[in-house]
C-alpha positions in Angstrom: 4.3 -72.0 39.8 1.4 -72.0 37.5 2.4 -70.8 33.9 -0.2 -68.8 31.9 0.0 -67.4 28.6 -1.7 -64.0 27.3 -2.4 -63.8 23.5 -3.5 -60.2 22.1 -2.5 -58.5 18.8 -3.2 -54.9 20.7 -0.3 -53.5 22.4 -3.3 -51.4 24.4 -4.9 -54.2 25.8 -1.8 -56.5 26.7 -0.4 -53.4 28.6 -3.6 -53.2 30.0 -3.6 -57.1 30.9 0.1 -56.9 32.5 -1.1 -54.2 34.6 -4.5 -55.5 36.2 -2.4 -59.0 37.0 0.6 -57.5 38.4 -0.3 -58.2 41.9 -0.3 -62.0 41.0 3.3 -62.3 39.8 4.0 -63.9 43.0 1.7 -66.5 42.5 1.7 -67.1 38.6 4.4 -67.0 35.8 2.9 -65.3 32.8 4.1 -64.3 29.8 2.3 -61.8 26.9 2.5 -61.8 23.4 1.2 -60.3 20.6 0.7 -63.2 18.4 -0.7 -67.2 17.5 2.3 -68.0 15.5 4.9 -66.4 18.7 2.5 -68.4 21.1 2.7 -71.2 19.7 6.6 -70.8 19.5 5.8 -70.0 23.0 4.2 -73.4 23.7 6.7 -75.3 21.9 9.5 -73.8 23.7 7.7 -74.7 27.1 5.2 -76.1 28.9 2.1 -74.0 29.8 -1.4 -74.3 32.2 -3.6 -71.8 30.4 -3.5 -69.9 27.4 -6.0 -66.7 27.5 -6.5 -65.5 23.4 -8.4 -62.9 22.1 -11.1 -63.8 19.6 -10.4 -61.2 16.8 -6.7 -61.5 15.1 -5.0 -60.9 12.3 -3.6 -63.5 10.2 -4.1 -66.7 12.9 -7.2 -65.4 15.1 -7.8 -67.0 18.5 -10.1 -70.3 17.3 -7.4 -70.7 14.8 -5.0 -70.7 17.4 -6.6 -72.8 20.3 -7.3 -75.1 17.8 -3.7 -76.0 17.1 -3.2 -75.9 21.0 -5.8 -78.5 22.0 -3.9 -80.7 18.8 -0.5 -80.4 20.2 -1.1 -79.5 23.7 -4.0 -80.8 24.5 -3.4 -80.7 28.6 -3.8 -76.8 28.3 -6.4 -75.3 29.3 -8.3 -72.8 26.7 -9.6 -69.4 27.3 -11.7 -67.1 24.7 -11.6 -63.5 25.0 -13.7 -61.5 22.8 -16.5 -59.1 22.6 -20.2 -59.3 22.4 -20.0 -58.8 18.8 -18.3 -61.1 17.6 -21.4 -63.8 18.5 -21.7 -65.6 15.3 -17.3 -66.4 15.3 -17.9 -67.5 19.2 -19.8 -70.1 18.4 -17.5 -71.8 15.7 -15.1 -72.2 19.1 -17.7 -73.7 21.2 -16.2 -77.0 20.8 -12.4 -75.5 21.2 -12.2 -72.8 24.1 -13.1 -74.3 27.6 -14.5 -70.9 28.5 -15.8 -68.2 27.1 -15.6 -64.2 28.6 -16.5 -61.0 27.1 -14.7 -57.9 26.7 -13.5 -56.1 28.0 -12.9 -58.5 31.3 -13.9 -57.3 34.7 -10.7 -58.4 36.4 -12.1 -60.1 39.0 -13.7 -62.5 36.9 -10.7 -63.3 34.7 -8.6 -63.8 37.8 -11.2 -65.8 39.4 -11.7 -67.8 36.2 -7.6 -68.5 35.5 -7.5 -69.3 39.9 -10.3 -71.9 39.6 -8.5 -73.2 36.2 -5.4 -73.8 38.3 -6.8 -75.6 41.4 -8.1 -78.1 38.7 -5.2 -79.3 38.3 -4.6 -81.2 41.7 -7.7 -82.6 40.8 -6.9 -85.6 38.8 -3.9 -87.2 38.8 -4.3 -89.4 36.2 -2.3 -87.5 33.3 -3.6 -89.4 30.4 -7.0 -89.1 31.7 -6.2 -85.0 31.9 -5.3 -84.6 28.4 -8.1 -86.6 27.0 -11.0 -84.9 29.2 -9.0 -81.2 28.0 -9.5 -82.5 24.2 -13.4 -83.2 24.4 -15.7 -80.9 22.6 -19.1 -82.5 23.9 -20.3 -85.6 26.3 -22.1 -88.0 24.1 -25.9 -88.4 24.5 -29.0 -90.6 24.1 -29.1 -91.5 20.4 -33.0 -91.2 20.2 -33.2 -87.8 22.1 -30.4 -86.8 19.8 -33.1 -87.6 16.9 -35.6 -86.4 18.6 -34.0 -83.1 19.2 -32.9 -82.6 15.3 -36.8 -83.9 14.0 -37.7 -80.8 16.5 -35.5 -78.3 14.8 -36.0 -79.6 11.4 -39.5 -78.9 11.4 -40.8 -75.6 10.2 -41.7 -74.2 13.3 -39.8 -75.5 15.6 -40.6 -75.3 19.5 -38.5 -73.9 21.8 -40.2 -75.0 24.5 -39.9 -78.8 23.3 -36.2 -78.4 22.7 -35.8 -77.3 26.0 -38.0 -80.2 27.3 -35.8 -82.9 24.9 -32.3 -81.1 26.6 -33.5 -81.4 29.5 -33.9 -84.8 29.7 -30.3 -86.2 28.9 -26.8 -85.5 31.1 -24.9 -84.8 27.9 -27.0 -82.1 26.7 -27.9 -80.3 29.8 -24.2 -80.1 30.8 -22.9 -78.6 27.6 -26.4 -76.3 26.9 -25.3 -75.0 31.0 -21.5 -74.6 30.6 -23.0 -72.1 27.2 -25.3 -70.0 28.8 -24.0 -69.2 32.4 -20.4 -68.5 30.3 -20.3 -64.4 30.4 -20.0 -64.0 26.8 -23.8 -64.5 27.2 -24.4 -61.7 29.5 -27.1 -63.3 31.4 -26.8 -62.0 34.3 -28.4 -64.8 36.7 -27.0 -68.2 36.8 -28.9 -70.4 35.2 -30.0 -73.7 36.6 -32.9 -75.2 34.2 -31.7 -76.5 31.1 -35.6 -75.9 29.6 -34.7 -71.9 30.6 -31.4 -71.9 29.6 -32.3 -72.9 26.1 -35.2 -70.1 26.1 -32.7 -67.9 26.8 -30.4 -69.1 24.0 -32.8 -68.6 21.8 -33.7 -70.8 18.8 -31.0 -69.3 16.3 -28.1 -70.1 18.5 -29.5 -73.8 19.5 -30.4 -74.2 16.3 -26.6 -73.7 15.1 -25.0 -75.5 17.4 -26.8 -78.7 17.4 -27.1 -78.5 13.6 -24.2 -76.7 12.4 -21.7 -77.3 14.9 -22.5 -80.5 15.9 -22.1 -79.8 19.9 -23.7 -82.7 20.8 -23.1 -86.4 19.5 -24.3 -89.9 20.2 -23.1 -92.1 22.7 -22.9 -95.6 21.3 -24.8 -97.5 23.9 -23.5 -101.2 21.9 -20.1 -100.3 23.0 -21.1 -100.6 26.8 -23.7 -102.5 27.3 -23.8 -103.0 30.9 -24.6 -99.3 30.9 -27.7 -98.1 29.5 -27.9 -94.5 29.4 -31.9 -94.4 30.1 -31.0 -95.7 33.3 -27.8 -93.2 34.1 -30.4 -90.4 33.2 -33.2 -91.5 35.6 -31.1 -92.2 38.7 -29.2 -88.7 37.9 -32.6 -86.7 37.7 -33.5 -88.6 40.9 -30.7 -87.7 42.5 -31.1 -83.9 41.7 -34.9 -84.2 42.6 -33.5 -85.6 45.9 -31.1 -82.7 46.5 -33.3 -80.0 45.8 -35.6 -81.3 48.2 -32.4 -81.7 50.9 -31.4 -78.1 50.4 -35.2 -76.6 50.6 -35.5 -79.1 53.9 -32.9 -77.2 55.3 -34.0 -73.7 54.4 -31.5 -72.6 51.6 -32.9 -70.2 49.2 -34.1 -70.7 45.5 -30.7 -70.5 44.1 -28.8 -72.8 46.4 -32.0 -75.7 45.8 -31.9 -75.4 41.8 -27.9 -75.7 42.0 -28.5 -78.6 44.1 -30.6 -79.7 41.5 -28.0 -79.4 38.7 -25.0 -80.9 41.0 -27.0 -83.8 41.3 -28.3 -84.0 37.7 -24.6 -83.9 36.9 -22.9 -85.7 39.8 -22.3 -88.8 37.1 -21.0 -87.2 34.1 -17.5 -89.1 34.8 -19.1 -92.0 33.7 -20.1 -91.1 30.3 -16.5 -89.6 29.7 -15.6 -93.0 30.9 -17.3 -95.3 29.2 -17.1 -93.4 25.6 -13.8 -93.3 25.8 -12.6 -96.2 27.5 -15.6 -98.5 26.4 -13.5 -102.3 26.7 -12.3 -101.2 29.9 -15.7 -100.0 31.6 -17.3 -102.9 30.4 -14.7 -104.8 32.2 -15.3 -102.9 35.3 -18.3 -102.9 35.4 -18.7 -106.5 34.9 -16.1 -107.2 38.0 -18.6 -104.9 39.9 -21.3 -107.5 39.6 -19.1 -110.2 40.1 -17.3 -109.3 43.1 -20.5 -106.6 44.3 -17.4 -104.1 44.9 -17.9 -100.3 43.9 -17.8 -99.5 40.6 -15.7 -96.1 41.9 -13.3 -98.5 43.8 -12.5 -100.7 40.5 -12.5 -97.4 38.1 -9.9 -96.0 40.4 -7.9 -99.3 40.2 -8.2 -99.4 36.4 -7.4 -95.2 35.5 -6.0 -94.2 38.8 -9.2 -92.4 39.0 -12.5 -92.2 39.7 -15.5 -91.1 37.6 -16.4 -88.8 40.0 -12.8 -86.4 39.8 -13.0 -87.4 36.1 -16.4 -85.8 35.5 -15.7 -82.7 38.8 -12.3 -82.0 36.1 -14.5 -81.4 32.6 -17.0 -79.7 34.6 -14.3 -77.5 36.2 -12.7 -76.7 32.8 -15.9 -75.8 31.5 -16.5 -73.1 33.9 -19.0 -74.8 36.7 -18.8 -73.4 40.2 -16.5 -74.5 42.9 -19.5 -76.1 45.0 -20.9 -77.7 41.9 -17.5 -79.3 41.0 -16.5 -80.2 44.4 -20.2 -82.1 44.6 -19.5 -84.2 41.8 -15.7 -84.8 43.0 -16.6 -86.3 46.1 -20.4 -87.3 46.0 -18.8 -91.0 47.2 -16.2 -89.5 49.5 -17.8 -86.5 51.0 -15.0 -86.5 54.3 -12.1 -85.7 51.7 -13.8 -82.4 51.3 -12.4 -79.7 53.5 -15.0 -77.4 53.6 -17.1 -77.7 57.1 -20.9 -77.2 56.8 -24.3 -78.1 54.8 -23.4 -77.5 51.1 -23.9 -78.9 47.7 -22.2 -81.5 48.3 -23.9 -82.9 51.0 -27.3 -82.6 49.4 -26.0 -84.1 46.9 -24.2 -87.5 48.6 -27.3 -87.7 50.6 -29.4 -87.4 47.1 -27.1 -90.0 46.0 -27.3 -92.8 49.4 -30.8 -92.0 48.8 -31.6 -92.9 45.1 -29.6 -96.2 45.2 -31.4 -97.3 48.2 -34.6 -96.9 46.8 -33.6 -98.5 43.7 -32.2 -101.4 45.1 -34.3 -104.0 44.2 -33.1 -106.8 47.0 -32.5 -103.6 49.5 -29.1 -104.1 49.9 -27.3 -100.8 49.0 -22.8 -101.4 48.7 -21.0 -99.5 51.2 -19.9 -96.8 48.5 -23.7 -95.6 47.8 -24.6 -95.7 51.5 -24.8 -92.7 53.4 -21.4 -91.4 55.0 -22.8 -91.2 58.7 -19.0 -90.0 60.2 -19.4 -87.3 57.5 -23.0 -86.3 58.3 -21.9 -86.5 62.3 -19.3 -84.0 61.9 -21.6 -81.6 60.2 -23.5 -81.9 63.3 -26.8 -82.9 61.6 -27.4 -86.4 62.2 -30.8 -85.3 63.4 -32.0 -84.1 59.8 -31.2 -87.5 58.4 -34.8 -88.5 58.9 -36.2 -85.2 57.6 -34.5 -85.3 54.5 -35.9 -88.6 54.0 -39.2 -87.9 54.8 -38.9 -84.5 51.9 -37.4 -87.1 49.4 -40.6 -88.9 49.5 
C-alpha cells in the first residue's frame, strides 16, 4: 500500500487534511505531522512514496525540509503546498518540489495529483534510474540558446517575446518553463501548451529569476555525447509535434487536444537527454552499437538500464505534474500496443508523428522496425484507413 506523508505545523489544516482523505485509507497509508524535524524522523524510521509539505513553517519550513528529503531520500516524491502569497519563497523550491499547489487545495486536485504520483511508480522499474530522475532539478539544454537566452535578459529591455521564441526552441527549456506554468500555484486557469505563451504569461520578473537567479536551466555538454547532437534531437522532436498536431486536427479533435499533441510530441524524447547527461559513457556506447548492429537504440538502452528512454523521460514528466495522456505518449511512442487505453489519443498522434519523421529523414529510406509505424496497433484502433490521410496533412 502506497505510503504518503502529510507535513503542516497547523493543527487546523492537518485536521482538515485527515478529514477530506479519509475515504482513501483503504487505498493509502498516511501519516500527519506537525513538523520537518518529526518528518524527517518519520522518513528515517520508514520508507515513504510522497511527502506533501506546507511552504510556510517555523523553524525548518517546507523547501528546507524537501530539500533534505531529495538528499537522503531521493526516491520520494515531493509535493509544495502553499499559498499564492508566498510567490517569491515558491520559486527558491522550483528546483526541489516536483509539484507545486496552492492553498488552500481543492481536494480533488490534491487526490488526483498524490493518485497520478503513485501510478508512476510501476512505471520504471529500474530503481537506480528512479532515484536519479527524482533528484533532477532541470534537463540540460543547448549551450548557445542557453547564451542566447541570458544575452536576452541581460539587456536593458529585454523582450519577452524573444525569450519566449529562444524557450521555445529547445526540449530542456520548454519542458521545465511547462511543468511551471500549468502547476496551480500559478492560477492560470487554461492549460497551457505554447512555451512562447507560457513564458508571456510568466512574465518577465519570474523568467527573469529563474533563469538568472535560480539557475533552472543548465547546459548540456554536447562533448560528452557526441553521437548525439542536440540540434538534431530538437529538430526531429519539433517535427514530430508539427506531425501530431496535424494527426489530431486530421481527425477532428479540438484546439486543445491538437496543441497537446503538439507538446507530447515536442516532448516524446526527453528520456534521452536524462540519459545521455547522466549516463554520457554508456549512451555513447549505445548509441554506437546502434550504428553498428542498425538495432534500436530503445532496444539496447533497455539492455544497458533495464529501461528505455521513453519510461525514463514519461517518469520525470509524470513527477513533474504532466497529464496522464501526455505521459503515457512519451512512455510508449515505440510500443503503442502496451498501452491499455482503446481509441485515437495522444499517443497515437504521437507514434504516428514519430514513424513519420524518421521516415522522412531517413536519408537511404530505410526506417528500423522500432521507428516504423505499429500497423497491428493502428488495425485495432480500427483506422487503418486514415493512415494515408494523416500522411497526406503531414505534408
Amino acid at each position: 500500500m502506497p505510503q504518503i506523508l502529510f507535513v503542516d505545523d497547523e493543527p487546523n489544516v492537518l485536521q482538515g487534511l485527515q478529514r477530506m482523505l479519509r475515504p482513501m485509507r483503504q487505498e493509502w497509508e498516511m501519516e500527519f505531522t506537525n513538523s520537518g524535524a518529526k518528518a524527517l524522523a518519520k522518513l528515517s524510521e520508514r520508507p515513504f512514496d510522497i511527502v506533501v509539505s506546507d511552504m510556510r513553517m517555523p523553524r525548518m519550513d517546507g523547501n528546507q525540509l524537501l530539500t533534505e528529503v531529495m538528499q537522503k531520500h531521493p526516491q520520494v516524491v515531493r509535493i509544495i503546498l502553499s499559498g499564492h502569497s508566498d510567490q517569491e519563497v515558491i520559486l527558491k523550491s522550483v528546483g526541489i518540489a516536483h509539484q507545486y499547489l496552492s492553498k488552500p487545495c481543492d481536494p480533488e486536485i490534491l487526490k488526483t495529483t498524490v493518485a497520478r504520483a503513485i501510478a508512476l511508480r510501476d512505471l520504471m522499474a529500474n530503481v537506480l534510474l528512479k532515484r536519479l530522475v527524482s533528484q533532477m532539478q532541470s534537463l540540460p539544454c543547448l549551450p548557445s540558446l542557453y547564451v542566447e537566452l541570458v544575452d536576452e535578459l541581460g539587456k536593458p529591455d529585454p523582450s519577452i517575446k524573444v525569450i519566449g521564441e529562444t524557450i521555445s526552441k529547445d526540449v530542456a527549456m520548454t519542458a521545465k518553463i511547462l511543468q511551471l506554468v500549468n502547476s496551480p500555484f500559478f492560477g492560470i486557469c487554461k492549460r497551457v501548451s505554447s512555451p512562447a505563451e507560457a513564458t508571456s504569461l510568466l512574465g518577465l520578473d519570474i523568467v527573469r529569476s529563474l533563469v538568472l537567479s535560480i539557475h533552472v536551466f543548465s547546459q548540456f555538454n554536447q562533448a560528452s555525447v557526441p553521437g548525439m547532437p542536440l540540434e538534431k534531437l530538437w529538430s526531429h522532436s519539433l517535427q514530430v509535434g508539427q506531425y501530431a498536431k496535424q494527426i489530431a486536427r486530421a481527425e477532428n479533435q479540438d484546439r486543445r487536444i491538437a496543441d497537446d499533441a503538439f507538446m507530447a510530441g515536442v516532448l516524446h524524447d526527453t528520456g534521452k537527454l536524462i540519459l545521455a547527461s547522466n549516463f554520457s559513457d554508456w549512451y555513447n556506447q549505445a548509441i554506437s552499437l546502434s550504428k553498428e548492429k542498425q538495432e534500436s537504440l530503445a532496444v539496447l538502452e533497455t539492455e544497458l538500464f533495464g529501461t528505455s528512454h521513453g519510461e525514463v523521460g514519461a517518469y520525470l514528466l509524470g513527477l513533474w505534474g504532466f497529464s496522464h495522456p501526455l505521459i503515457e505518449a512519451v512512455a510508449f511512442h515505440h510500443h503503442p500496443s502496451r498501452s491499455p487505453d482503446g481509441g485515437f489519443s495522444l499517443l497515437t498522434a504521437v507514434h504516428v508523428a514519430n514513424a513519420f519523421a524518421h521516415a522522412d529523414s531517413s536519408s537511404d529510406g530505410l526506417v528500423h522496425p522500432s521507428n516504423s509505424l505499429d500497423v497491428e496497433y493502428i488495425a485495432n484502433l480500427n483506422l487503418t484507413e486514415r493512415i494515408p490521410c494523416w500522411r497526406e496533412a503531414c505534408q
